[in-house]
N, C-alpha and C positions, 0 to 999 in steps of 0.2 A: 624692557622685554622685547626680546627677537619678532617676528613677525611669524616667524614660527612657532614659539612657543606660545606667541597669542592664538592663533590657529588652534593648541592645544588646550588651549583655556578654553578657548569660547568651546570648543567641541564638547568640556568637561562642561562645561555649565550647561549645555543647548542638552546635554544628555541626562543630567541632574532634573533641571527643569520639566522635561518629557518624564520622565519617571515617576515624577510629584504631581503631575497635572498641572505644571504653572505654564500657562498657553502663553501668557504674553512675557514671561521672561526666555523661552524655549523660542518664541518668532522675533527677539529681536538678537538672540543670540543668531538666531539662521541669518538675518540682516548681515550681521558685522561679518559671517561666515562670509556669505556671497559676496561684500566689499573686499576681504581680502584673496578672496580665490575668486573671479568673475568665470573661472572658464568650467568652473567643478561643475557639473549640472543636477548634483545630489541637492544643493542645498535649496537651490529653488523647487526643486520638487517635492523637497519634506514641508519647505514653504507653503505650497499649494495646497498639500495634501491638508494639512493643519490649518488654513483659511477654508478650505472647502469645510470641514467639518464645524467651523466655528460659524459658517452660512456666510462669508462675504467671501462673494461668488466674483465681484470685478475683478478685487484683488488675486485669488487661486486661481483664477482664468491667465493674470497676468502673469504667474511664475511661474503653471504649467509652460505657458507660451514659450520663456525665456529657456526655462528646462526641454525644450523638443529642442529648441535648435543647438542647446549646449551637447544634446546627448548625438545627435548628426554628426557637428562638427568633429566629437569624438569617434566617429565611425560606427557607433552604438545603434546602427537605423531602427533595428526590431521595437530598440527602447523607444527613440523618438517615434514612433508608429505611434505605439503603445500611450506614449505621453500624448499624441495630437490627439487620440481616442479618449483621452481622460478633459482634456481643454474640452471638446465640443461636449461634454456628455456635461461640461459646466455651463458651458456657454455655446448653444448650435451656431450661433451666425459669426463663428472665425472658421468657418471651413479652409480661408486662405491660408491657412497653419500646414495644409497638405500640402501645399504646392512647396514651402521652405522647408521640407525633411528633402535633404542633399544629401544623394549614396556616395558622392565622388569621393571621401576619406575611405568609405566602407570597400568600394570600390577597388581603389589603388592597395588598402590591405588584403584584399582577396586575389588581385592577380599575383603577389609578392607572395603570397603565401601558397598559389599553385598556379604555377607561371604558364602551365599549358591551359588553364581554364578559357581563355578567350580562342585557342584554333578552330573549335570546331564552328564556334560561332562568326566565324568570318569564312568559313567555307560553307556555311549556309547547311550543312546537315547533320545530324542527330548522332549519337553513340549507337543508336538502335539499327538507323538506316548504316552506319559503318560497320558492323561489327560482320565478321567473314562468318558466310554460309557451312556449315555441315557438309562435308564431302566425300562419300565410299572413297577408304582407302582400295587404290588396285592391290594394294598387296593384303588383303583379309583371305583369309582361310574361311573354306565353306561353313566352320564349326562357328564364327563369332561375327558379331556387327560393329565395322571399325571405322573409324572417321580421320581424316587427315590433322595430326594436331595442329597446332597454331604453328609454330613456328615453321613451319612448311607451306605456311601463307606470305604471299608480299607482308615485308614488312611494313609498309606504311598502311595497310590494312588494319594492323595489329589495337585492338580495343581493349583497355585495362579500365579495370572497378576500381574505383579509388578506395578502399577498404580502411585510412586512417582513422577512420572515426567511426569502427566497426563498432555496435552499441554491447560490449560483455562488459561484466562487471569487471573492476579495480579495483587492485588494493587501496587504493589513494581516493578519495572525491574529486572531481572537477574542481577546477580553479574557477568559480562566478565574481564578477561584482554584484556586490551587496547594495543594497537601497537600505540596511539599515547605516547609520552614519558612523558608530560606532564599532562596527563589525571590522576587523583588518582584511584588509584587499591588498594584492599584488600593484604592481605601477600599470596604468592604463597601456602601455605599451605593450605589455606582457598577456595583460587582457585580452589584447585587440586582437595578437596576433595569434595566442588559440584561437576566440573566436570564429577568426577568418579562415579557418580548417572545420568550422560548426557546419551539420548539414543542413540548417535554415539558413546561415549566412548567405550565398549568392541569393537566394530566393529573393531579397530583397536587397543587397548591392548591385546585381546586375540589371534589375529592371531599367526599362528607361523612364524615362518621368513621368511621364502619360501612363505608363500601365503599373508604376509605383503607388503615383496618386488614387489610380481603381485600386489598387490590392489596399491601402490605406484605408478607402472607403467599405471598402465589402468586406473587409475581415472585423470581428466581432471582438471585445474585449473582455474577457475571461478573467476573473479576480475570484480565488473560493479561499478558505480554511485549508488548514493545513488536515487531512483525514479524508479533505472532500474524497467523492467520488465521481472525477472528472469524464469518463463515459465508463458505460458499460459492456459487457460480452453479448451480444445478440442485437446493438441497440444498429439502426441502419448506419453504415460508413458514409456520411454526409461533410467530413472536411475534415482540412488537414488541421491539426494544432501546433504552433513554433512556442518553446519557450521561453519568455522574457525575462522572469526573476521565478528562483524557488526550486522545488526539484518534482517527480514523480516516481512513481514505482509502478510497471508495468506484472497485474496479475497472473504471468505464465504459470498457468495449471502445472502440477506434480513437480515444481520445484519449490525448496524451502525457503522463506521470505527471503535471506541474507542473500538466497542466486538469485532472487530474481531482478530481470535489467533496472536500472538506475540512471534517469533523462535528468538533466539539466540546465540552464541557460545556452540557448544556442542549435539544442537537439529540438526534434519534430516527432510526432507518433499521431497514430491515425492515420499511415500511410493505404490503411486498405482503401481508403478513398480515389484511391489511383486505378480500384479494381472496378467492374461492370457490375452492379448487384450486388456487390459483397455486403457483411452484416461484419461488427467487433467480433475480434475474437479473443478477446480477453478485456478485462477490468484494468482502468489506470486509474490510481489513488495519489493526492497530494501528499507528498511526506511534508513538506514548507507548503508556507501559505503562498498560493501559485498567481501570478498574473501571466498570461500566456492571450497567442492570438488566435483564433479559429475562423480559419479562412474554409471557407465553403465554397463546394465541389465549383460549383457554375462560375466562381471567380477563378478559381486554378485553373479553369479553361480557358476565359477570356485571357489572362495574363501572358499564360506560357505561346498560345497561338503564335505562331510563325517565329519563337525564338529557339533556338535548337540547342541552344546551352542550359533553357530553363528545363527543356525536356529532358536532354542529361541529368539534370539535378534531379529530378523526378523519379527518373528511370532509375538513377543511385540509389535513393531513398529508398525506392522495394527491393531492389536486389539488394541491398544492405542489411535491410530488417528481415527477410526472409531467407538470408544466411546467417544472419545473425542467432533466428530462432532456431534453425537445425541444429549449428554447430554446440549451440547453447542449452539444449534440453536434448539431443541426442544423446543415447548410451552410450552409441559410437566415439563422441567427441568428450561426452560432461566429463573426465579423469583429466583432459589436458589443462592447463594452464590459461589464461586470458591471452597471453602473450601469442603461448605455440598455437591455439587459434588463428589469432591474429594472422599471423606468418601463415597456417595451413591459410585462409582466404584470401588471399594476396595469389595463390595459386588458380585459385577459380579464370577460366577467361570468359568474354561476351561473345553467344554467338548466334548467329539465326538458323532458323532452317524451315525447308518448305512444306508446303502444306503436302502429306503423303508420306513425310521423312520417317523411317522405322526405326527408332532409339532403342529398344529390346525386342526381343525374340525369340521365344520360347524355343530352350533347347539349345540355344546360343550364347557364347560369350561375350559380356558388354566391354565396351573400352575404357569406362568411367561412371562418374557420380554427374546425373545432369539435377540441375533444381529450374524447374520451372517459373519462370518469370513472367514473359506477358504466353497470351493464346492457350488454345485447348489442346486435348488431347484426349484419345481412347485409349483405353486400358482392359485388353483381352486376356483372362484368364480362364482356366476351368470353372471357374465360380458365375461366370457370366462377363458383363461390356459394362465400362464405367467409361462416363465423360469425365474425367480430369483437368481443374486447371489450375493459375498460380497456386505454388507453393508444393504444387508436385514434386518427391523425390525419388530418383528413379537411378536404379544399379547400386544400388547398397551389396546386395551379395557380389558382386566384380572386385570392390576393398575389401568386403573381407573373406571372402570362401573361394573367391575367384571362380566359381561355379556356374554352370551354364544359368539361365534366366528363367525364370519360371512362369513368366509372361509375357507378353506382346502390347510394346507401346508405340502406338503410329498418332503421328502430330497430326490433328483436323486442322488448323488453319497455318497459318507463318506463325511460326513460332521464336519466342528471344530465350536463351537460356545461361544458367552459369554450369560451365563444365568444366570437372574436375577429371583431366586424364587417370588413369590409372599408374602410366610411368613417373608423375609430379607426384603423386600420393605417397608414391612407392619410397621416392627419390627422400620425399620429407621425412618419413617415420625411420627412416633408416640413419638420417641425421639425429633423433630425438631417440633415446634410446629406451626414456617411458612408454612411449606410441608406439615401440615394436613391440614390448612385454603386453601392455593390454590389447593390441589387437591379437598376438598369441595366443593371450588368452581365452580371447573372444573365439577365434578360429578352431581352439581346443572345444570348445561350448560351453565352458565353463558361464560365458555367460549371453549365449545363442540368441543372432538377430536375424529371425526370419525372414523370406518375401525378398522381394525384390523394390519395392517401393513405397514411401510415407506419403501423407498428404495430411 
């Protein structure tokens, strides 16, 4: 027999065995597995898992252990986290199992996979602090409020959202590795290098070791049923969540279960923790039985301090999930495609503006669709003043009615924003020839979007 077809054998028996309850013919099949695969880092981990429940706790400490650094070595860091969380929760006194999860495979897969990720980080400043200022065009007409687009900024100014990993639903599932052993998986290569396009990935390749080994320590290890109910709508935004194995389904009110978003190994949710005071605003449910990490707020500060590429990542994360919900439960957008999405967000640019900046005004023509990302803002209409902040959208009627503005929004502090020009809007729906019949339609009223602004 080939040593691959032994391979196939023992995986038919170690699975046979598990099925039947036969523990100790299912732990020596996992044995002969790990003697002929030493680098797989599944089989010491089903090992462990199966010693821990059988209570010898030396032994499952000891295949966890082997398992954290198999799954490193593979670039897997979230997992090897994950596994050094499961070693100490067997055994507390191998803390020294932090200090061996090595991002440097994870690392080298993350700059290959987006080769500009380390510039900003060697020029020492943020997406946020780069991104060009809001600037009265001199050539606005008294009737409208226009801003200089981007490309009429220096180019090397120029700040783009990475939008690949924009979270709509797919025809397809995500490609994960499985931690069941018998489940079929892509080759680890294939794995990795989605992965290293996942929005938790840098979170933890880019750390340095000192502030890997804190985010190791302070994040909390999350294991529930598949049904759980992993936070709630209302409950405080107390940390971010990254996940390890398994899937969720985010509760977006008045869409039907099938639209609603779909996270997987690699994705994050809970980004409102990025905001001042914010509370959930919607329910996340396990579809798979979830292991995931939940790193709280006061660690996401110590970590990212003074790294400006962790800030980026950050900054991604809300601007991502916060275009993601517009384009994704708007009326405006839900008839498009995942795809033509896609493509329309890739149009969005980063931009700031100062505190005092007038984004609408009543009686005025807007230039664009702004969504609010970080800072406040007032919001004057005939109805009274509202403070606004993330997640504000503002110039909806500019896309579709072209119509002057029926309120007045002036930024209270420095503001970050995603602006949709109105000539890129323009320029897309007219490639898409769906997107020009239903905003037609829309513009007809057939099926009329009032106001000038969501939140």
């Amino acid at each position: 027999m080939s040593r691959k077809e032994r391979i196939y054998s023992l995986r038919d028996e170690y699975n046979a065995a598990r099925r039947k309850g036969k523990t100790s013919a299912a732990l020596k099949a996992l044995s002969e597995l790990e003697k002929l695969e030493p680098e797989e880092p599944r089989w010491p981990h089903q090992r462990g898992e199966m010693l821990r429940r059988e209570g010898d706790a030396a032994e499952a400490a000891d295949a966890f252990e082997r398992a954290t650094d198999l799954y490193a070595a593979e670039g897997f860091v979230a997992r090897a986290v994950a596994m050094a969380k499961t070693l100490l929760q067997v055994d507390p006194s191998r803390t020294e199992v932090l200090d061996r999860v090595d991002p440097s495979v994870a690392r080298k897969a993350h700059r290959e996979a987006r080769p500009h990720s380390g510039e900003l980080r060697a020029v020492g400043r943020s997406m946020v602090e780069e991104a060009p200022k809001l600037q009265p065009s001199p050539t606005a007409s008294a009737d409208e409020i226009r801003f200089l687009d981007i490309e009429l900024v220096e180019e090397d100014e120029i700040m783009e959202l990475d939008v690949s990993e924009l979270e709509l639903i797919e025809d397809e599932p995500p490609v994960t590795l499985s931690l069941i052993p018998d489940a079929p998986e892509p080759p680890a290569s294939a794995r990795l290098d989605r992965l290293a396009l996942m929005p938790s990935f840098p979170l933890f390749s880019e750390l340095p070791p000192s502030r890997l080994r804190r985010l190791a320590q302070g994040a909390e290890l999350v294991e529930l049923p598949a049904g759980a109910t992993v936070m709630r709508k209302g409950d405080p935004a107390d940390a971010l969540y990254c996940i390890v194995d398994g899937r969720v389904r985010v509760e977006v009110a008045g869409l039907p279960p099938e639209q609603r978003p779909r996270l997987g190994e690699g994705d994050v949710f809970g980004e409102s923790v990025l905001l001042e005071h914010a509370v959930r605003q919607t329910d996340v449910v396990a579809i798979d039985p979830l292991t995931a990490l939940r790193v709280p707020r006061a660690v996401l500060d110590e970590i990212v301090e003074g790294v400006p590429m962790l800030d980026d990542l950050l900054f991604e994360l809300l601007a991502r999930r916060l275009l993601a919900n517009f384009l994704g439960t708007s009326p405006l957008f839900t008839p498009f495609s995942p795809s033509d999405r896609r493509e329309l967000a890739k149009r969005f640019e980063v931009r700031r503006a100062d505190p005092g900046t007038t984004l609408l005004a009543e009686g005025k023509r807007c230039d664009g669709l702004y969504v609010l990302v970080q800072g406040r803002l007032s919001l004057s209409r005939p109805g009274g003043v509202e403070d606004r902040g993330p997640g504000s959208i503002l110039g909806i009627r500019a896309l579709i009615h072209r119509a002057p503005a029926t309120a007045t929004a002036t930024t209270l502090t420095e503001c970050v924003l995603l602006r949709l020009p109105e000539a890129r809007f323009t320029a897309f729906v007219a490639t898409y020839p769906p997107a020009l019949a239903h905003l037609a339609e829309i513009a007809a009223g057939a099926r009329a979007l009032d106001g000038d602004t969501l939140s």
